[in-house]
C-alpha positions as CSV (number, residue, x, y, z in Angstrom):
1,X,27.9,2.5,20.5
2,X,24.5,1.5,20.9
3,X,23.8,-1.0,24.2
4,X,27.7,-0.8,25.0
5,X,28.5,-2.8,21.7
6,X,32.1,-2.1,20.7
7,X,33.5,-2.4,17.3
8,X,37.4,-1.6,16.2
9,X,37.9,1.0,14.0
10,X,41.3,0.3,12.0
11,X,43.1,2.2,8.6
12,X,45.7,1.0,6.6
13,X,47.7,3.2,4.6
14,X,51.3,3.8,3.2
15,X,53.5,6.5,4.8
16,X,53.1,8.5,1.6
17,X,49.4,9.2,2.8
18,X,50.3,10.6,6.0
19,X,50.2,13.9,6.8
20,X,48.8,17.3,6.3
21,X,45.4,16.5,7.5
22,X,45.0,13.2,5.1
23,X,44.9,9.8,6.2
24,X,46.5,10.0,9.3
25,X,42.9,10.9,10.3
26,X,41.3,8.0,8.6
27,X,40.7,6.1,12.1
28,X,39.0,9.0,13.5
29,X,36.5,9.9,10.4
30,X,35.8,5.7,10.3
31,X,35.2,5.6,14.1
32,X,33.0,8.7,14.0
33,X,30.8,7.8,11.1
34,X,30.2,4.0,12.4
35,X,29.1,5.9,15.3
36,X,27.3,8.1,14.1
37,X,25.2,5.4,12.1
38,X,24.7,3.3,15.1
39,X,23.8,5.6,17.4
40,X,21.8,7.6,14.9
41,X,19.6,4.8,13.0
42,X,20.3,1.1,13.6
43,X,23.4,-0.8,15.1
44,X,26.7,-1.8,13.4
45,X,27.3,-5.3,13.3
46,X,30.3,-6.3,12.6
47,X,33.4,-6.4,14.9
48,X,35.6,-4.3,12.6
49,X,35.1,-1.3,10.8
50,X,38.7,-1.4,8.4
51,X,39.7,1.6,6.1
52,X,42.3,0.7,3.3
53,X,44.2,3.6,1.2
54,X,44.2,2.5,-2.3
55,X,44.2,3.3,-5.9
56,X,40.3,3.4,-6.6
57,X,38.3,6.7,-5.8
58,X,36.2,4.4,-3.2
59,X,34.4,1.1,-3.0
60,X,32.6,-0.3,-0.2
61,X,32.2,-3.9,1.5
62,X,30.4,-5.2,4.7
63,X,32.7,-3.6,7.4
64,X,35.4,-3.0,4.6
65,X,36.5,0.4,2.4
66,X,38.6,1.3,-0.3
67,X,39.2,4.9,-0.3
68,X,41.5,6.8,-2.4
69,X,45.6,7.5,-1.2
70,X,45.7,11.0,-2.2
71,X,42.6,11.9,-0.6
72,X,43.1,14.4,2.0
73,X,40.9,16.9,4.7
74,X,37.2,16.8,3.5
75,X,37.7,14.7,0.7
76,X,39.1,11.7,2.6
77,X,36.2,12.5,5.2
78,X,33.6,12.4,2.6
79,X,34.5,9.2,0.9
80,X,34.8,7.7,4.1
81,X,31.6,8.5,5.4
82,X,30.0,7.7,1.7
83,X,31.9,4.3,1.9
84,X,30.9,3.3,5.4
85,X,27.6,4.4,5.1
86,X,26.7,1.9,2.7
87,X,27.1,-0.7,5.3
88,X,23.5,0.8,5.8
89,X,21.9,0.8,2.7
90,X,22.4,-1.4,0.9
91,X,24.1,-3.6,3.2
92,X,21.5,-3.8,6.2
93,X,18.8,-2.9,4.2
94,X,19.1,-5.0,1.5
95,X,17.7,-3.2,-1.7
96,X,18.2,-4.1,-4.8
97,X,20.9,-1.8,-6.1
98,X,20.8,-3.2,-10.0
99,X,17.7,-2.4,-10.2
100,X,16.6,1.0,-7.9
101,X,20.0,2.0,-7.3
102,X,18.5,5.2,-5.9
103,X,17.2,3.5,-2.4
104,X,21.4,2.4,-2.7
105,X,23.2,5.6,-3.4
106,X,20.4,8.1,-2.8
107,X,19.2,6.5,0.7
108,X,22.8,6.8,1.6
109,X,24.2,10.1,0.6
110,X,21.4,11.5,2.7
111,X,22.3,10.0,5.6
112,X,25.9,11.1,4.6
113,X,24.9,14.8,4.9
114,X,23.4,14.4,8.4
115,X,26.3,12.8,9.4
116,X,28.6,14.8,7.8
117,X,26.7,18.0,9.1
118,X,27.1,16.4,12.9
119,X,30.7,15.4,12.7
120,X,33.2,17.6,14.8
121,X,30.8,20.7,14.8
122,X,30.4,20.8,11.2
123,X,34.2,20.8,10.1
124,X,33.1,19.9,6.6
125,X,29.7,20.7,6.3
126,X,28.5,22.9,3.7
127,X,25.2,23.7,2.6
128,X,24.8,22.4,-1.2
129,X,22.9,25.0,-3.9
130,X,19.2,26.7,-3.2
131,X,16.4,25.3,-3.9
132,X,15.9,27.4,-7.2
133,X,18.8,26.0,-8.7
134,X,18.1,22.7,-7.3
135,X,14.8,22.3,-9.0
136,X,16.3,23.2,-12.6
137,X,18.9,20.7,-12.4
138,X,16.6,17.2,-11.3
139,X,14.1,18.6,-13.7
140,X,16.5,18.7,-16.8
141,X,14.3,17.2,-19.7
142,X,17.0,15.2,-20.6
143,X,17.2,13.1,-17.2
144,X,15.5,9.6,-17.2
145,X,13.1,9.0,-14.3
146,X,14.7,7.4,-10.9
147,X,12.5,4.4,-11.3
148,X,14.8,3.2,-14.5
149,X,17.2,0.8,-13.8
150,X,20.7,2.0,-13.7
151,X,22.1,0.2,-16.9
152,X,19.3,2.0,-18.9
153,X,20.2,5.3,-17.5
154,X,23.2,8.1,-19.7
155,X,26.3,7.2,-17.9
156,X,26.6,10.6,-17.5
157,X,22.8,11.4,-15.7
158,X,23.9,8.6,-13.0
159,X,25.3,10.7,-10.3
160,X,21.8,12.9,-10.3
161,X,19.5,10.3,-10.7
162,X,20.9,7.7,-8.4
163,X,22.9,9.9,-5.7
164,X,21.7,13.7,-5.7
165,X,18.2,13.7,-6.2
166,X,16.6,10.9,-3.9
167,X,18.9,12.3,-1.2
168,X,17.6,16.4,-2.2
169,X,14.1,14.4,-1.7
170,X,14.8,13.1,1.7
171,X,16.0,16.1,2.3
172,X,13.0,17.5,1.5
173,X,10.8,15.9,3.1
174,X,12.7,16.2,6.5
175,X,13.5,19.6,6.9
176,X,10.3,21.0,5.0
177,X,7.7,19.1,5.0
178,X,7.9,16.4,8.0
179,X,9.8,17.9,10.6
180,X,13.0,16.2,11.0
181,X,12.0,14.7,14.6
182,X,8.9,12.8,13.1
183,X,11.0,11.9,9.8
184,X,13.9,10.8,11.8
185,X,11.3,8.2,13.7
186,X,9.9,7.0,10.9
187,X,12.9,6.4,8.6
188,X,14.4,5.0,11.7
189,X,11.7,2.7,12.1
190,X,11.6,2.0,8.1
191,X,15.4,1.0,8.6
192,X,14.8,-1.4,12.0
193,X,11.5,-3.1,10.3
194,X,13.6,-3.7,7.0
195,X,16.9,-5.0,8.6
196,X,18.5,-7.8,6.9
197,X,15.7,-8.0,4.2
198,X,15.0,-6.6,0.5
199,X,12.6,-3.5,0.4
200,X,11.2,-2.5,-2.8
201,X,10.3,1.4,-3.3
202,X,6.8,0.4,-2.8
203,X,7.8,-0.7,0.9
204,X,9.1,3.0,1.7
205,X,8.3,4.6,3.1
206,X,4.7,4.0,4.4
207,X,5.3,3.7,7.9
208,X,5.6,5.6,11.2
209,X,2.4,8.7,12.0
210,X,3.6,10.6,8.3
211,X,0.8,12.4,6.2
212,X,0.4,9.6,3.7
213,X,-1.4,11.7,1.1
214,X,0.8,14.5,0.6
215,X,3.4,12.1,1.4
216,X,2.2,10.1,-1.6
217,X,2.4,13.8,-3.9
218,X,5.9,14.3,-3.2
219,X,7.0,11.1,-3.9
220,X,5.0,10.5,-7.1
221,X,6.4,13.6,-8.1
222,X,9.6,13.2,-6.8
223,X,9.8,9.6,-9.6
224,X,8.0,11.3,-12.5
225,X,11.0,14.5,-12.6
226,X,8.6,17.3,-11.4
227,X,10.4,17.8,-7.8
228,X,9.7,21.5,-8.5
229,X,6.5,21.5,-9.9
């Protein structure tokens, strides 16, 4: 990794799990997403990076997941990466995730997609719905805004409001209006300055040599539903 730091990359799984492209690979999709992360945006820090088959879909811990036993091939590499990636956000950067679990799960599923997008020439990668159909699902009237807490959100809206839609946002705003080199600086930057402390929306992402105004436009209409608009 990053300055010559090493870190162990371990799984721990039940012989039922192995096999036919499932969790025997577990080591290799840990090792190359902790990579990935380090090398990509900000250092890993702990010594160990452990990946447990279990009976939960996925849950994440500093330097610790739970993925599910039955996942196999994309799947298992998917909740890997998700699970692993949240040592980033919102382990490094510490943001509240009770109460803008969007800078949690959204911040993180977009770096999942780059990551995902890089790993072993795109073995899983796949290019998720156009733009048109996009915009008509995260501007469904019957979505809250981002900006409400999690516990006030429908149960079933979560996934788009916390996950998919800040990360179609940041995807947005890297590949068409940024530039993914200047984005890539600044969000690193937003992600080094904000190690280790407890951002607040209104501390990203106003850093780095971005266009603040129309930078400003996106994101207020990125929080008031009118992504499309």
């Amino acid at each position: 990794m990053v300055n010559g730091k090493k870190s162990l990359a371990i799984s721990a799984y039940p012989e039922e799990s192995n096999g036919n492209n499932a969790w025997e690979r577990s080591t290799e999709y840990t090792k190359a997403a902790i990579e990935h992360y380090s090398n990509k945006w900000f250092d890993y820090p702990y010594p160990v990076a452990v990946n447990v088959a279990s009976n939960v879909g996925g849950m994440e811990y500093p330097a610790l997941s739970f993925c599910g036993n039955k996942a196999r091939a994309g799947s298992l590499w998917g909740v890997t990466n998700h699970e692993f990636g949240h040592n980033w956000f919102p382990m490094i950067v510490s943001s509240n995730e009770r109460e803008f679990g969007w800078m949690d799960e959204g911040f993180n599923s977009f770096i999942n997609e780059i990551a995902t997008e890089s790993f072993n020439n795109g073995e899983y990668f796949k290019q998720v719905g156009d733009p048109n159909s996009q915009a008509v699902r995260f501007t469904d009237p019957r979505l809250e805004a981002i900006m409400n807490t999690p516990q006030s959100m429908d149960e079933r809206n979560i996934g788009i409001l916390l996950y998919y839609k800040p990360a179609y946002g940041l995807k947005l705003l890297r590949n068409e209006i940024i530039g993914a080199e200047r984005f890539d600086y600044a969000f690193k930057k937003y992600i080094s300055d904000w190690a280790y402390k407890h951002p607040t929306p209104e501390d990203f992402p106003f850093n780095g040599k971005w266009d603040r105004g129309k930078l400003k436009l996106v994101l207020a209409r990125l929080v008031s539903k009118q992504l499309a608009s």
